[in-house]
C-alpha positions as CSV (number, residue, x, y, z in Angstrom):
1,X,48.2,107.5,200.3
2,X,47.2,107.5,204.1
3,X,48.2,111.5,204.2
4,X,45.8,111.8,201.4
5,X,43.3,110.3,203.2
6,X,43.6,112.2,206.5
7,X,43.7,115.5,204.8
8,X,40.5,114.4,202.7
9,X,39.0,113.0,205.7
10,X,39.9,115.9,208.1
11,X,38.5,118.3,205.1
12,X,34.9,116.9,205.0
13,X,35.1,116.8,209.0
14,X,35.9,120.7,208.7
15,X,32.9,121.3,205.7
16,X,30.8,119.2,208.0
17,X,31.7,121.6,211.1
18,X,30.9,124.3,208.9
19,X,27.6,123.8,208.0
20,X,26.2,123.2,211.5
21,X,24.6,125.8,213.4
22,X,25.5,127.1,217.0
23,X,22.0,127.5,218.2
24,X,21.3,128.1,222.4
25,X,20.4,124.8,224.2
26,X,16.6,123.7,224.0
27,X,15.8,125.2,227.9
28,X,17.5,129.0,226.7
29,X,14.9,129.0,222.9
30,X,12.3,127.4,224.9
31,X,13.0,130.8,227.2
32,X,13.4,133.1,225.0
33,X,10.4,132.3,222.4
34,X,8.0,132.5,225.9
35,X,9.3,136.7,225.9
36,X,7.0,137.3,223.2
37,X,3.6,135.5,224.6
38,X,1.4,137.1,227.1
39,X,2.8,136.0,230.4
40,X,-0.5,134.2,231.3
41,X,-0.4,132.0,228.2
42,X,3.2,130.8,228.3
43,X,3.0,127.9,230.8
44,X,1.4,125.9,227.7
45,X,2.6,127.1,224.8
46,X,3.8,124.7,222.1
47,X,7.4,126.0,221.5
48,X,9.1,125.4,217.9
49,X,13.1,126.1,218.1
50,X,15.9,124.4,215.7
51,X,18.2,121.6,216.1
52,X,22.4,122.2,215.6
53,X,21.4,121.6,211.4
54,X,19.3,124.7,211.4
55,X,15.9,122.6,211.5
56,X,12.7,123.2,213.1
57,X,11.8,120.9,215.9
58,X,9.5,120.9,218.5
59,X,11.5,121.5,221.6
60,X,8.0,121.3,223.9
61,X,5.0,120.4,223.0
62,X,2.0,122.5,224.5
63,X,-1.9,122.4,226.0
64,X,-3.2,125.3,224.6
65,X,-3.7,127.3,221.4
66,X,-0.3,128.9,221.4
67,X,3.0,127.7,219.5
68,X,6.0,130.1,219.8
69,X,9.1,130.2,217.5
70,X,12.5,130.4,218.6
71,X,15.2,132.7,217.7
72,X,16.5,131.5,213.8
73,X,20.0,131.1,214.5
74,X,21.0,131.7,211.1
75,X,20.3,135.7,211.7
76,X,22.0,138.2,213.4
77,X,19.1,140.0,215.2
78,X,17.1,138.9,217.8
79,X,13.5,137.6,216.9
80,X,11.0,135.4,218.5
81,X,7.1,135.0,217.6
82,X,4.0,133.4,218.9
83,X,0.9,132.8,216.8
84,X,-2.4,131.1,217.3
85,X,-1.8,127.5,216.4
86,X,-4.5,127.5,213.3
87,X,-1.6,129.5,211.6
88,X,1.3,127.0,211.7
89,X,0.5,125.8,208.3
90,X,1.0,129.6,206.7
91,X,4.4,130.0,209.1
92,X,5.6,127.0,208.5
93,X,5.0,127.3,204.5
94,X,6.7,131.0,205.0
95,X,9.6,129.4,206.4
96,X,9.8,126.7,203.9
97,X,9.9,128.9,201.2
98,X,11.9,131.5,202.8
99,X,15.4,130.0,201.4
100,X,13.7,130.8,197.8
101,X,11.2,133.7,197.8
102,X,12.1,137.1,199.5
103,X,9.5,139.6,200.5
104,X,6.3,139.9,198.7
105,X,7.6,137.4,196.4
106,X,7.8,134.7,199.1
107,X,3.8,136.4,200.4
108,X,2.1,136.1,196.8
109,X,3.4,132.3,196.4
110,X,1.6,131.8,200.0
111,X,-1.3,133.8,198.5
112,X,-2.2,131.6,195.4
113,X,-1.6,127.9,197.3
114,X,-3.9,129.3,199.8
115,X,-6.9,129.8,196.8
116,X,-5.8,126.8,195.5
117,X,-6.3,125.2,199.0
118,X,-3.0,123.6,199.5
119,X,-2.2,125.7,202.4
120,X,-5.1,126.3,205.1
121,X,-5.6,129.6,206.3
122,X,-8.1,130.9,209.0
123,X,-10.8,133.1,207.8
124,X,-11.4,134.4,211.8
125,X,-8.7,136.7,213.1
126,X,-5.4,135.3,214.7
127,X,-2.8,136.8,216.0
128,X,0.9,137.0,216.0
129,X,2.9,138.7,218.8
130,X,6.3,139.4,217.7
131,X,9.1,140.3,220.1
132,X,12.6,141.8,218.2
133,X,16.1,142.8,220.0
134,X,19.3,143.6,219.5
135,X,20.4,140.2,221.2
136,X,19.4,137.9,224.2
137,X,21.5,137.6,227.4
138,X,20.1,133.8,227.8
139,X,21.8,133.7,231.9
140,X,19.5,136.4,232.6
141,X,16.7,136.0,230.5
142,X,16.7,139.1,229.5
143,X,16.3,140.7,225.3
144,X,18.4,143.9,224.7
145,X,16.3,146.8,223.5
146,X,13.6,144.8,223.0
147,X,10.4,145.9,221.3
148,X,6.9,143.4,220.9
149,X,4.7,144.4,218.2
150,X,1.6,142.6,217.5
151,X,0.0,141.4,214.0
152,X,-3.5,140.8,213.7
153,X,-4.3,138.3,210.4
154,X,-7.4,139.3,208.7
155,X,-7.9,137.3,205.2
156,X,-9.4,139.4,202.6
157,X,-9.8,142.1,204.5
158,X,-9.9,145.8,203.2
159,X,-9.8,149.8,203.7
160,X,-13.4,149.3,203.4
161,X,-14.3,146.6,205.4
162,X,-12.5,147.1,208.0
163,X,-12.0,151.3,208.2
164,X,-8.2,151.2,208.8
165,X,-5.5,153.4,206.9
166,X,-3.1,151.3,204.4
167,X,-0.7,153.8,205.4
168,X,2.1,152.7,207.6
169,X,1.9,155.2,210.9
170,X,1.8,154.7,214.6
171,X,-1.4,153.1,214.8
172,X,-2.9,150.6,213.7
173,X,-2.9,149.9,209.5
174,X,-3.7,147.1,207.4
175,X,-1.2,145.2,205.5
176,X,-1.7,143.0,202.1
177,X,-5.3,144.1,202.0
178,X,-7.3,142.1,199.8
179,X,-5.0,139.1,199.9
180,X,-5.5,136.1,201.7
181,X,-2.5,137.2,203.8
182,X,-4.6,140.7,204.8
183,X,-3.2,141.8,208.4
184,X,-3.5,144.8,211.2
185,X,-0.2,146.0,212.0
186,X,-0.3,147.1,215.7
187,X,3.4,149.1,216.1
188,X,3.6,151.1,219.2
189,X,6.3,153.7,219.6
190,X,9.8,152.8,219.9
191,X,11.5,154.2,223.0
């Protein structure tokens, strides 16, 4: 009976082990998020990261407008964001429905509980700087082949009202247009 314990016991302790996340020390995401702010804005930036259960936490609570989002330790790549704070409420509904929804699925949920006014969105432009790598060195700061694009949110914007392509090219082009998730893209050239 006692051997049948331990091995139950020593079971959940290994299914417990299992579903916890290796994520980089609060200082190292509080680090890395700041690559993908303008360097003059970084100083007090709200920073969002995740605790060893994968969660979103608030690992440093900021002055100004900015909130930047840690590395998801769940995925392989490298990618870090800061957005004007009057977003958090879209970001933070993306990410809650990201474990459901997929792609433009995941958008047009967004979409309709932002005309239905249970999620807020800005009508004035904010943007998102986003910085993507093939992996941080965290002892020396530093991304691999790292490459910061930016994303300008425009609700309801369109071809027409704004004069940009829909086409995906190296300049600017407008994303979603129409929707209440209507964006700029702003891709420069990859080296």
């Amino acid at each position: 009976m006692k051997r049948a314990f331990l091995f139950v016991w020593m079971g959940l302790l290994v299914c417990g082990l299992a579903l916890a996340v290796e994520v980089l020390p609060p200082a190292d995401q509080i680090a890395a998020a700041l690559l993908a702010a303008p360097k003059e804005r970084r100083a007090d930036a709200t920073v969002l990261g995740y605790n060893s259960n994968g969660e979103v936490v608030t690992l440093r609570k900021g002055s100004n407008d900015l909130i930047c989002l840690a590395d998801d330790p769940n995925d392989k790549t490298f990618s870090v964001a800061c957005y004007h704070k009057d977003l958090e409420p879209f970001m933070a509904r993306g990410r809650e429905l990201a474990a459901k929804y997929k792609g433009k699925e995941r958008q047009e949920v967004r979409w309709k509980e932002i005309e239905e006014g249970k999620v807020s969105m800005p009508r004035e432009p904010r943007l998102l700087y986003v910085l993507t790598g093939s992996d941080y060195d965290a002892a020396k700061g530093e991304v691999t082949n790292p490459y910061l694009r930016w994303v300008v949110y425009v609700p309801y914007a369109t071809p027409e009202s704004t004069g940009l392509s829909t086409s995906p090219g190296p300049g600017p082009w407008l994303m979603y247009p129409g929707t209440p998730g209507a964006h700029i893209m702003i891709n420069p050239p990859k080296k």
